[in-house]
C-alpha positions in Angstrom: -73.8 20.5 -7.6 -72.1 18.8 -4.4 -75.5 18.2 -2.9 -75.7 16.1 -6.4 -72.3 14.4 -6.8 -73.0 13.4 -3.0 -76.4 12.0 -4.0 -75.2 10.0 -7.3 -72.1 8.7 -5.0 -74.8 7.6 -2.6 -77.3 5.6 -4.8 -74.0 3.7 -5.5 -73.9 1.4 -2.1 -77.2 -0.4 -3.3 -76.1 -0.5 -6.8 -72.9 -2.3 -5.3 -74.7 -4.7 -3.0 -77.0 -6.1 -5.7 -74.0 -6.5 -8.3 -72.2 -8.2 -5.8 -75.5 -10.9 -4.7 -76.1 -11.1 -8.7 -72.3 -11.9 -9.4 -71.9 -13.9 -6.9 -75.1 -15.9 -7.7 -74.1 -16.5 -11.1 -70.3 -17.0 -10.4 -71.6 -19.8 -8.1 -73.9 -21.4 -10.5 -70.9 -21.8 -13.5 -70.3 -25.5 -14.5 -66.9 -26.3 -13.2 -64.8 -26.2 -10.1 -62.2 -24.3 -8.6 -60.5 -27.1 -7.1 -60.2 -29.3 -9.9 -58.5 -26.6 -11.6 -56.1 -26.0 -9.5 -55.1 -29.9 -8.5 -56.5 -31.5 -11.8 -59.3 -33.7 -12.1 -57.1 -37.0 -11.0 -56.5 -35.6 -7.2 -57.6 -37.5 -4.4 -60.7 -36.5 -3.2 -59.4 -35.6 0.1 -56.8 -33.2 -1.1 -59.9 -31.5 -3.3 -61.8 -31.2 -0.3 -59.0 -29.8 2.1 -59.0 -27.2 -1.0 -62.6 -26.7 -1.2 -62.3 -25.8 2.4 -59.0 -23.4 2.2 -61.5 -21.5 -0.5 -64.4 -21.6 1.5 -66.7 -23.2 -1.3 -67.1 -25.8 1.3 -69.9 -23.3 3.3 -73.3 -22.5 2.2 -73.9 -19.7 -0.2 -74.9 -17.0 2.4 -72.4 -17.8 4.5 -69.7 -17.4 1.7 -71.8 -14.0 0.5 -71.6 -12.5 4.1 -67.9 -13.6 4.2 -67.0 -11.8 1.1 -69.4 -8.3 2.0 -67.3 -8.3 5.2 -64.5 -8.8 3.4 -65.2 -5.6 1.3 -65.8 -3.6 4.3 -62.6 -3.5 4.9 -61.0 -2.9 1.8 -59.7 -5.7 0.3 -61.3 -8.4 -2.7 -59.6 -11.6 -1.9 -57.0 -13.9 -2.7 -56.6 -15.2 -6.5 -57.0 -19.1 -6.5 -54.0 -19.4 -8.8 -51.6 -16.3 -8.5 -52.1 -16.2 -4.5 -51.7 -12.6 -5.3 -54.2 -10.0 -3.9 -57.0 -9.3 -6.6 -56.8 -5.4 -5.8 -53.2 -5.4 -6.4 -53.1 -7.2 -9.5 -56.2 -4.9 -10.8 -54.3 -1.9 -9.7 -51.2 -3.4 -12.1 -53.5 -3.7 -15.2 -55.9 -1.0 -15.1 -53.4 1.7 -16.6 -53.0 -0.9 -19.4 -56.9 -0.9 -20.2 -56.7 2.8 -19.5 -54.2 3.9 -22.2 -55.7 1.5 -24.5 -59.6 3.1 -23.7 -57.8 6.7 -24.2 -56.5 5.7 -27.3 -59.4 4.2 -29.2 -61.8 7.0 -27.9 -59.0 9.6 -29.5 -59.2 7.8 -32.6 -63.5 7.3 -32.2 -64.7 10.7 -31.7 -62.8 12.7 -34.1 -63.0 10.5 -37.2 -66.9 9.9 -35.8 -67.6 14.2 -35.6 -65.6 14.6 -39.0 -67.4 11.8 -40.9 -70.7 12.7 -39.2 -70.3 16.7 -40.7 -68.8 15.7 -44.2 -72.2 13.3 -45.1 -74.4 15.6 -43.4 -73.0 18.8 -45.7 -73.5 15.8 -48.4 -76.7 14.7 -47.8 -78.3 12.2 -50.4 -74.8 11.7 -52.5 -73.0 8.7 -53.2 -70.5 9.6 -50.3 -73.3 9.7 -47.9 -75.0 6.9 -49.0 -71.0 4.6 -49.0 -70.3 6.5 -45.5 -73.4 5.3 -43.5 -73.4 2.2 -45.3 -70.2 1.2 -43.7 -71.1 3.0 -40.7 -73.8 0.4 -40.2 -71.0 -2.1 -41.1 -68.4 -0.8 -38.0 -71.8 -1.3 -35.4 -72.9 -4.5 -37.1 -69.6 -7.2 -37.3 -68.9 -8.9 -34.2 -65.7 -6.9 -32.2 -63.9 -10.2 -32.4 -64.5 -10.7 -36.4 -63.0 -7.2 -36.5 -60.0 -7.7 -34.5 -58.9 -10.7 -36.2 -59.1 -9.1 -39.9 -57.5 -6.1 -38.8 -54.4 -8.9 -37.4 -54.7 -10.2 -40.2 -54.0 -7.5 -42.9 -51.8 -5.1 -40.9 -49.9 -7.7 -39.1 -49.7 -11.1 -40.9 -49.6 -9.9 -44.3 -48.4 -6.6 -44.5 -46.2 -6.8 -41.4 -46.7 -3.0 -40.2 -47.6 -3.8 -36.2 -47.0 -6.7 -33.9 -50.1 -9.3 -33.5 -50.4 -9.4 -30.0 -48.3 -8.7 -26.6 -48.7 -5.4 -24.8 -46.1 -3.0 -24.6 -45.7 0.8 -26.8 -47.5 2.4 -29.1 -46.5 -0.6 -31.8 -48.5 -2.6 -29.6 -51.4 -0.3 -29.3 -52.4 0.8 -32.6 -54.5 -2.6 -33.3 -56.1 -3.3 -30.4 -56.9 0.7 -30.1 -58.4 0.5 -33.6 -60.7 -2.5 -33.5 -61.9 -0.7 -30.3 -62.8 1.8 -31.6 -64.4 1.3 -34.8 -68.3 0.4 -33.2 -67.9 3.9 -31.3 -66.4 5.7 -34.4 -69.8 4.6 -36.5 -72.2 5.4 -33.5 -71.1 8.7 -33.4 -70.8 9.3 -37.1 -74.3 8.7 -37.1 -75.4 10.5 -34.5 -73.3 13.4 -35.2 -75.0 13.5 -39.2 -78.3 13.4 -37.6 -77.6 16.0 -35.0 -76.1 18.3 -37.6 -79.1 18.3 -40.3 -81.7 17.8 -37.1 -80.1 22.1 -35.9 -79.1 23.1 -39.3 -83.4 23.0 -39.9 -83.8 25.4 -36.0 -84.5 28.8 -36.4 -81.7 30.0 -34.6 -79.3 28.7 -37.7 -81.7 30.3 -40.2 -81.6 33.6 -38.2 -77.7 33.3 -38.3 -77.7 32.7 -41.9 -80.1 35.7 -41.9 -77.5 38.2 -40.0 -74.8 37.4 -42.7 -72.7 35.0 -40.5 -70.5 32.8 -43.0 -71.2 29.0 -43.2 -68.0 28.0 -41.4 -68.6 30.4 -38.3 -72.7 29.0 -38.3 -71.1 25.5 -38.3 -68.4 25.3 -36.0 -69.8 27.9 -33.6 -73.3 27.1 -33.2 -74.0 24.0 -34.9 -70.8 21.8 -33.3 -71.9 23.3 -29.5 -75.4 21.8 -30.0 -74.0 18.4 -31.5 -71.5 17.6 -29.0 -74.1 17.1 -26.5 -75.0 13.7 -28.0 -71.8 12.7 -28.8 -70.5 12.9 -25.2 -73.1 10.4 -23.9 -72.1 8.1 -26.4 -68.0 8.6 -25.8 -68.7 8.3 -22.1 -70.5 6.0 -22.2 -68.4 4.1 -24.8 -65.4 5.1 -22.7 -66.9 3.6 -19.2 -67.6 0.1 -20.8 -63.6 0.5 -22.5 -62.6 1.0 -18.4 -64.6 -1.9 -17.7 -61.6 -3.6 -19.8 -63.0 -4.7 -23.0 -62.9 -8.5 -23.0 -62.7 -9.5 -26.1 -60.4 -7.0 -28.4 -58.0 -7.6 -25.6 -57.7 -11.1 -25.2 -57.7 -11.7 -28.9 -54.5 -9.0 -29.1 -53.2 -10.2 -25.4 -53.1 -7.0 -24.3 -52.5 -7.2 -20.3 -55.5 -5.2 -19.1 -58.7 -5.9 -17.5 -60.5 -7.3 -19.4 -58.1 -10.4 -20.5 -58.0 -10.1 -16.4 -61.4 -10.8 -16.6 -61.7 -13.8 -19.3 -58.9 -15.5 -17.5 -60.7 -15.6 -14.2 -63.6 -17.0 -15.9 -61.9 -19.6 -17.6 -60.1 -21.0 -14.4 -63.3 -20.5 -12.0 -61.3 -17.6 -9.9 -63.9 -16.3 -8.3 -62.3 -12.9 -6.2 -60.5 -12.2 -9.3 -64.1 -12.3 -11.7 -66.1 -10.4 -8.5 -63.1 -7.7 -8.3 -63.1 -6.9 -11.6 -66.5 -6.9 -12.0 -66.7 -4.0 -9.1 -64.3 -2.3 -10.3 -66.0 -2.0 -13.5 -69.2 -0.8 -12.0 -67.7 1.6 -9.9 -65.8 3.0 -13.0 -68.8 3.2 -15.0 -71.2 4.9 -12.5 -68.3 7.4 -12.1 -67.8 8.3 -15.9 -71.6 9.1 -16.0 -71.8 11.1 -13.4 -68.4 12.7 -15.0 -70.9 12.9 -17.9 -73.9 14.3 -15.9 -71.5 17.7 -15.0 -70.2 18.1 -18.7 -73.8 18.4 -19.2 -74.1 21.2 -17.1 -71.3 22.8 -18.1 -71.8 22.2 -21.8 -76.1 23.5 -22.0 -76.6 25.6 -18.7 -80.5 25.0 -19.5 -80.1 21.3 -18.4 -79.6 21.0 -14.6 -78.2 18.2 -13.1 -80.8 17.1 -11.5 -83.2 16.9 -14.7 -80.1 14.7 -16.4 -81.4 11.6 -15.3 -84.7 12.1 -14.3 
């Protein structure tokens, strides 16, 4: 397994250096300039190109791309345009934000998800399975920032239970955390319902039944081992692209996290900030599968590791 873990960590230098040429490719090629967002488009040329220099968008794009890879060597992402903080520092500040706020929806997604995903398969062809998936395919189908702003809507503006926006307790939390979660709450409800009648049809269930085991035991012993292999690729996944900071549901709740990090680097042309968050995420997410990989292992001893991603 070390020999693995070793491996995975390995294969993610190249991952790294073509994210980095990729992002910084695209970065590059946005409409807009740094320098007129920071002095305003009525500055005198001179002072935008002294800027322009200070930045280093002045030099050719290899040369800026080698500058930043050296850069990373030694540990550090750059200055922010407009904060003149360091990027690291200021990601270091908001990622327990985007990782409370990840914890929370996922607590809320798989749950809910492995109790609704039971309940309609025990009911298979009623009217409650039929509504359930329904509105499962609702959660996976409207648009996260749709979502966000009729949940603001009905629990803050009108009925005045939870704060709109801002970022601070649990108050604060429960919104964002729920619109979050709701497209990972359906995914797993309906994998979880298909898993369940998929085993409940194996031989090994029909051979429990046949040795007098009661339904509960067959379910929640046998059946719920098998099923919560699927659901943990979806959670981890799910849960890697949450510690990527989740753009959108935060900057529509202004929750102070990566993501709004993220959308406000993009919006002022900061470049180290939109590369060091974008690393960061990649990093994160290449770690929570291979946290993923070793629950495999651990959960179905017949899957080695190295077969997990083959």
């Amino acid at each position: 397994m070390f020999l693995y873990i070793i491996k995975r960590v390995f294969y993610l230098i190249p991952l790294l250096i073509g994210i980095t040429l990729l992002t910084f490719l695209l970065t590059r090629s946005l409409p807009g300039d740094p320098a007129l967002n920071l002095v305003g488009e009525r500055a005198n040329p001179e002072v935008l190109e002294n800027i322009r220099k200070d930045i280093g968008a002045d030099s050719p794009f290899f040369i800026q791309y080698a500058g930043y890879l050296k850069m990373l060597l030694k540990g550090q992402m750059g200055v922010s345009y407009f904060t003149k903080r360091e990027v690291f520092a200021d990601i270091l500040l908001k990622f327990p934000n985007t990782l409370m706020l990840a914890f929370c929806a996922m607590s809320i997604a798989i749950p809910f998800g492995l109790i609704l995903g039971f309940f309609t398969a025990e009911r298979r062809g009623t009217i409650i399975d039929r509504v359930v998936t329904s509105l499962s395919v609702m959660g996976l189908s409207v648009p996260v920032f749709w979502s966000g702003l009729l949940i603001m809507l009905l629990f803050s503006l009108k009925m005045k239970l939870f704060p709109p926006s801002g970022t601070g307790g649990l108050r604060f939390m429960v919104l964002p955390a729920i619109t979050l979660a709701l497209p990972a709450l359906a995914t797993i409800a309906r994998i979880t319902r298909t898993s369940v009648i998929e085993i409940q049809e194996m031989p090994f269930i029909n051979t429990a039944r046949a040795k007098g085991l009661n339904h509960r035991r067959i379910q929640f012993v046998h059946v719920f081992r098998n099923v919560i292999i699927p659901v943990i690729t979806v959670a981890g996944l799910d849960f890697g692209s949450y510690l990527n900071g989740s753009v959108l549901t935060e900057t529509i709740f202004g929750w102070d996290g990566i993501g709004k990090f993220t959308m406000e680097g993009i919006i002022r042309r900061d470049y180290p900030v939109i590369m060091g968050c974008i690393i960061v995420g990649t990093v994160v997410f290449v770690l929570i599968n291979l946290m993923v990989d070793i629950a495999y292992h651990y959960l179905d001893p017949r899957v080695k590791l190295h077969e997990v991603r083959r």
